[in-house]
N, C-alpha and C positions, 0 to 999 in steps of 0.2 A: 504494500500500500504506500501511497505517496504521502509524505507528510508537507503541508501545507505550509508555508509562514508568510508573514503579514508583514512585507515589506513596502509597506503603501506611506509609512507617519501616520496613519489614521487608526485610531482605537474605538473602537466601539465602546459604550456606553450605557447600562441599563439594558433596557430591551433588545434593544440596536444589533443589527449582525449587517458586516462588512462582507458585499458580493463583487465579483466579477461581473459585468452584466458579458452575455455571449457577444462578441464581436465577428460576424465572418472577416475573412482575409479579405481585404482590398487590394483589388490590383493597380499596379505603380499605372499613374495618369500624371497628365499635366496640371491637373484643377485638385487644389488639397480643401480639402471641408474643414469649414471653421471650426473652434470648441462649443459654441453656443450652438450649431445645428447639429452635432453628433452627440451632446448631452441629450438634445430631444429626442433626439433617433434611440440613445440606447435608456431613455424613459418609457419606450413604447414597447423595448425589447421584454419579452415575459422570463426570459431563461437567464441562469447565473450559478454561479458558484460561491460558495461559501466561504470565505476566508478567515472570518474571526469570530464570536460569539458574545455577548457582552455579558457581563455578570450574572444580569436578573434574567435574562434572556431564559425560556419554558421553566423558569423555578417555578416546582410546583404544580406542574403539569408536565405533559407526556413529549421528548423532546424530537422536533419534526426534524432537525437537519444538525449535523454536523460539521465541523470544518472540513473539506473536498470534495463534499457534496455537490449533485448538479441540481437545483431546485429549480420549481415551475412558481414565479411569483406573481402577484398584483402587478398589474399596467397601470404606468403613471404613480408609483407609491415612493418614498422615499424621497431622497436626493441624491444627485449625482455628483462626485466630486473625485479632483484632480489629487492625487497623492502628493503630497510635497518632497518625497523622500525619490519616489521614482516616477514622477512625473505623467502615471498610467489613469485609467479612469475607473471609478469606484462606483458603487449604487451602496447606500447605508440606508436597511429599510426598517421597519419593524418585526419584531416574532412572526406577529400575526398574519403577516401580509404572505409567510411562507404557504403554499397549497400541496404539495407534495417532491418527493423525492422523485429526480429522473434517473433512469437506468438505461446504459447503453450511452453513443455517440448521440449527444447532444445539437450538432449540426446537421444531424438527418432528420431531428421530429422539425415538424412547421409545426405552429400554434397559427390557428386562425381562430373568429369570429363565425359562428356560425351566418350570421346578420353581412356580414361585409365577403365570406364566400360567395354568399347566393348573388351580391352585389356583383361582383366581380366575375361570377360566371354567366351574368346576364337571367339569371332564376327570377322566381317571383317578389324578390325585393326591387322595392318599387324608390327612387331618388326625390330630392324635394322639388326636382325640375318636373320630373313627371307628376306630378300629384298638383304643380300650379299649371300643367299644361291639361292635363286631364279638363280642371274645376271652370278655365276656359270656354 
């Protein structure tokens, strides 16, 4: 097993547990994306790893993840933040926001939306455009 360390400067606190959010590999381009739009991007990401645990974190209840863990989390929860020590990006969320342990290569599951599937496969989800074009 691989043992984890928390080379980020950032300690968790209280309930707080310090993730990786999943990043795929970017390929080398000429156009580099800013910190402010890749913090949204990896706010939207569901998948991460576990890095550090904070004291209080599942005291007292049944513990959902451990440090090396691949967890499936809340969209949109926490905050994202830049490590001071290695300059990498972090997600520091709450206990609760963990939903389960992943198992396997973490870059093969997709997480969708049921609602934003059907959107995007052209399904019976219907846009705001269509619904003021319909009432027309």
């Amino acid at each position: 097993m691989t043992t984890i360390t928390n080379e980020s400067g950032l300690e968790p606190s209280g309930q707080a547990i310090l993730c990786v959010p999943y990043m795929p590999e970017l390929t080398e381009s000429l156009m580099q994306i800013p910190d402010h739009v890749m913090a949204m991007e990896l706010m939207r990401e569901m998948r991460g790893t576990v890095i550090e645990l904070g004291e209080d974190a599942y005291k007292g209840v049944s513990v959902r993840c451990k440090p090396g863990d691949n967890v499936l989390i809340s969209k949109f929860c926490g905050a994202i933040v830049k490590g001071p020590l290695d300059g990498k990006f972090y997600r520091i969320i709450n206990a609760e926001d963990v939903f389960c342990r992943l198992k396997g290569d973490i870059s093969k599951m997709i997480v969708k939306n049921p609602i934003t599937q059907s959107k995007q496969q052209g399904g019976e989800g219907r846009t705001k455009a269509t619904i003021l074009q319909a009432r027309s």
